[in-house]
C-alpha positions in Angstrom: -41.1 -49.8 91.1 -37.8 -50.6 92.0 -35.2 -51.0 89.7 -32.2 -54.0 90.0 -29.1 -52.7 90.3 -26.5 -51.6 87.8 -24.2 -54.2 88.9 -27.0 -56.8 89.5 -28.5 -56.1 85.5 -24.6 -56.6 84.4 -23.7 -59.8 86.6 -26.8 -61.6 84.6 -26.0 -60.4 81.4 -24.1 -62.7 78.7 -20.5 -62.4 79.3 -19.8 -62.6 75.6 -23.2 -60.7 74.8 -20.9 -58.0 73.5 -19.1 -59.6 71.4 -21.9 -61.0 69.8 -23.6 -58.0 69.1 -20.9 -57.0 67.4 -20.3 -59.8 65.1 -24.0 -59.5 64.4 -24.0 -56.1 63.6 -20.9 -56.4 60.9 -22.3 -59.4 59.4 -25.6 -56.9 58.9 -24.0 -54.1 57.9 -21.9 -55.8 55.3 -25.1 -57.3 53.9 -27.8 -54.7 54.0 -25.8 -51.7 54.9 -26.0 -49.3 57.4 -29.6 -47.5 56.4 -31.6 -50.8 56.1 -30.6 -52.1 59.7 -32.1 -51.3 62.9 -31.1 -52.2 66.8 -33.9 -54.6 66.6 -32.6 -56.5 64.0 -29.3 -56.8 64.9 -29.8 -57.8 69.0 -32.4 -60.5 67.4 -29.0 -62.1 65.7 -27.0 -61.4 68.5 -29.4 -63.5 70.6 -30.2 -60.2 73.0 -32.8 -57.6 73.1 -32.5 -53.8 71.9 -32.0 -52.7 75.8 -28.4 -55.0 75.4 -27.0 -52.9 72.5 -28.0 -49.6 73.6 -26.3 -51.0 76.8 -23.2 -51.5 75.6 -23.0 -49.0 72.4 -25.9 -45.9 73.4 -26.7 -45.7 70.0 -26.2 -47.8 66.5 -23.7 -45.1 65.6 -21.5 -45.8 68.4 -21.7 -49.4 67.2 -20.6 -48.6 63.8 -17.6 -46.6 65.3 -16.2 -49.2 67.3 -16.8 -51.7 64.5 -14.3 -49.6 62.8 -11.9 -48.6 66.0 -11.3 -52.7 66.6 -10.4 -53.4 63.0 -8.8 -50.4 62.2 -6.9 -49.4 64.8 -4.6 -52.9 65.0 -4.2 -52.1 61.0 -3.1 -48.1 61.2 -0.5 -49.3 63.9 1.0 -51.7 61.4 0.8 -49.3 58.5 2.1 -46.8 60.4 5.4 -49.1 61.6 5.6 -50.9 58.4 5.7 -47.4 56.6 8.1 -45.6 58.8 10.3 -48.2 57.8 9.5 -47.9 54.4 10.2 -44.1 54.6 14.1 -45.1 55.1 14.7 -46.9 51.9 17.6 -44.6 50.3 16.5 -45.9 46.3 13.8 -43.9 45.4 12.0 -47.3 43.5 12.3 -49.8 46.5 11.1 -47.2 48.7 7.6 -46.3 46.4 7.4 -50.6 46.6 7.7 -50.5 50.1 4.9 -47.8 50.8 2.7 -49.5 48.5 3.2 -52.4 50.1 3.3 -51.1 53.7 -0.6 -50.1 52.7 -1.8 -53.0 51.5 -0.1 -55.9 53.6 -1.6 -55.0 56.6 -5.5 -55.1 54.9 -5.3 -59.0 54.2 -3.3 -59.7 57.7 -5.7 -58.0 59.6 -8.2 -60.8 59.8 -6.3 -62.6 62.1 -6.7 -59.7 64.9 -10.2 -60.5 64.6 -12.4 -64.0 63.6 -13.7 -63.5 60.1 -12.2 -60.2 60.2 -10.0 -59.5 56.6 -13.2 -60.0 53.9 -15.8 -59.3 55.6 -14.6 -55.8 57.3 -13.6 -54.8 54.1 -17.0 -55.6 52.5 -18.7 -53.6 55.0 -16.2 -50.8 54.1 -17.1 -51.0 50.9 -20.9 -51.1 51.4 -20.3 -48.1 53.7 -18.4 -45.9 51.6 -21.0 -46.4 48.4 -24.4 -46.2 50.6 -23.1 -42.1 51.6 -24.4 -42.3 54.7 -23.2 -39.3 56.8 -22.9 -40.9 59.8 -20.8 -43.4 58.1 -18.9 -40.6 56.0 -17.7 -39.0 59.6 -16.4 -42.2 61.2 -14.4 -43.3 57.8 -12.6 -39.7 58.1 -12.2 -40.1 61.5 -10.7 -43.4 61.3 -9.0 -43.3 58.1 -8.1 -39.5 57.0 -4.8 -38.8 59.0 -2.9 -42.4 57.5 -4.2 -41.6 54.3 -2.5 -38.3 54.4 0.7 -39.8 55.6 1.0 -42.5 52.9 0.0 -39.6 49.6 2.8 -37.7 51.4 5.4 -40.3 51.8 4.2 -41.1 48.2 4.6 -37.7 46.9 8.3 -37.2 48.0 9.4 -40.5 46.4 7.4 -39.0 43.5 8.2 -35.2 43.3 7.1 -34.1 40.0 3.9 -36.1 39.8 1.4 -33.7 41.1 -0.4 -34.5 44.8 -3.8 -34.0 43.5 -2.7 -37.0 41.0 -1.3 -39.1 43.4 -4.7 -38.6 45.9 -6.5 -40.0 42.5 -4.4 -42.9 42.3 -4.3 -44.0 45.8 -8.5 -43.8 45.4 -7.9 -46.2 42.7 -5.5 -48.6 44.5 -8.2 -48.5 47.7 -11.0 -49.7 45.2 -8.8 -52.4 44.1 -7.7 -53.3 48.1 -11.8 -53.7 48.3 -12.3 -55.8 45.2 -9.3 -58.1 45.4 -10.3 -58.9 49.1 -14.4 -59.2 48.5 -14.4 -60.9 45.2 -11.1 -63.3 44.6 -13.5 -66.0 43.1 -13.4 -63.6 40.3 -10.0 -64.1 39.2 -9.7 -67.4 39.7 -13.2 -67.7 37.4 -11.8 -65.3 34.4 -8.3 -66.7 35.0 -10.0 -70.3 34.2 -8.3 -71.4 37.2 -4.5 -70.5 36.4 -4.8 -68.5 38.8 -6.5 -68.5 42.4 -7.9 -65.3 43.5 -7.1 -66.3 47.2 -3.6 -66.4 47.1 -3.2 -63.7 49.5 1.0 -63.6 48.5 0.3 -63.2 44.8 -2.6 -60.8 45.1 -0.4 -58.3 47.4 2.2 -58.5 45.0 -0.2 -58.3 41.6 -1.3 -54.8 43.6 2.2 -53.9 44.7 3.4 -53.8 41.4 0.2 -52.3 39.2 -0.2 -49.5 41.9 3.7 -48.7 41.3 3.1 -48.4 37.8 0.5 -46.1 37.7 2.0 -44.0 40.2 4.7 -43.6 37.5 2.5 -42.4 34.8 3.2 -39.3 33.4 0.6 -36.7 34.9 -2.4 -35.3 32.9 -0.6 -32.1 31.8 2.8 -33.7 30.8 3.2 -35.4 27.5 3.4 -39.2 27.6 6.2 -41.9 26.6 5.5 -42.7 22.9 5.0 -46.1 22.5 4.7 -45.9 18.6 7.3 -47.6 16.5 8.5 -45.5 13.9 6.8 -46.0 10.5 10.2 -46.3 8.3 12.0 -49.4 8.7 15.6 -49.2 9.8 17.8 -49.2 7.1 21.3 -51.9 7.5 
């Protein structure tokens, strides 16, 4: 039988085929996870067939990895600039706000760099991280793993007697809020009673700034805390 041509098959393919494919496959795997979907399922909602994602991706892993590459990479670039600068703040305080903050700014910009981007990437993120998957585990490390390190260390010397290990714990907190604040801002607006609206980018990167700060300050597990307790004698004039 013959066969068309590479460059034949590609000149009738959708030019934005692609593209689709992968806006198909992060809406899916936001949804249903990574497990749950198949090549079918997501070429059927990117209006193709299984031959056009194993086309342009080999395998549904490869799509998952440059999922993560096109949102990702754009973001790590900013973080990395944002905390370079950051890095150069003499006062010890501004210069823990302005790592914080070089972290989590770029995460609710970045859904410019992409359509439908910001939420929805970091809801597949989420999903990703809590389904275990090991493909999934290997491409977060890969994508993730060396910024991480830079920010717990530029962290740590702005912080030199709080412990590293602590400090890894508290920037897995502050990465569990990032995903929350950006999935669910309806919440806060909803418990809030509407004083306050969850989608105020502005305020929720400055609500994180500052409650990330704090408990970067805490006192670690082996060192005695503040007391907070008012003495029980009353001061005498």
């Amino acid at each position: 039988m013959i066969r068309p041509s590479a460059s034949k098959k590609t000149a009738t393919r959708k030019p934005n085929l692609r593209e689709a494919i992968l806006a198909a496959a992060e809406e899916l795997f936001s949804t249903n996870g990574f497990n749950a979907v198949s090549v079918r399922d997501i070429a059927q909602a990117a209006g193709g067939n299984p031959g056009s994602v194993t086309y342009h991706f080999k395998t549904k892993d490869g799509l998952l990895l440059e999922i993560y590459r096109r949102h990702c990479g754009p973001m790590n670039r900013r973080r990395s600039e944002l905390l370079a600068a950051a890095r150069r703040v003499r006062d010890l305080q501004d210069r823990l706000e302005a790592i914080v903050r070089a972290y989590v700014l770029p995460a609710f910009t970045s859904g410019s760099d992409l359509a439908g981007g910001g939420a929805r990437f970091t809801r597949l993120r989420a999903v990703m991280s809590a389904e275990g998957n090991e493909v999934a585990r290997r491409i977060i490390a890969q994508t993730f793993d060396d910024t991480s390190h830079a920010f717990i260390d530029a962290i740590h010397e702005s912080l030199p007697d709080i412990p590293r290990t602590e400090i890894v714990w508290r920037s897995h907190f502050l990465l569990g809020a990032l995903y929350y604040t950006l999935v669910t801002p309806e919440r806060v607006s909803r418990l809030s009673r509407g004083s306050a609206d969850g989608g105020d980018a502005g305020n929720a990167i400055e609500q994180l700034v500052r409650s990330t700060v704090a408990s970067l300050q805490a006192a670690a597990l082996d060192q005695p805390a503040p007391s907070r307790r008012r003495s029980a004698e009353p001061t005498k004039a």
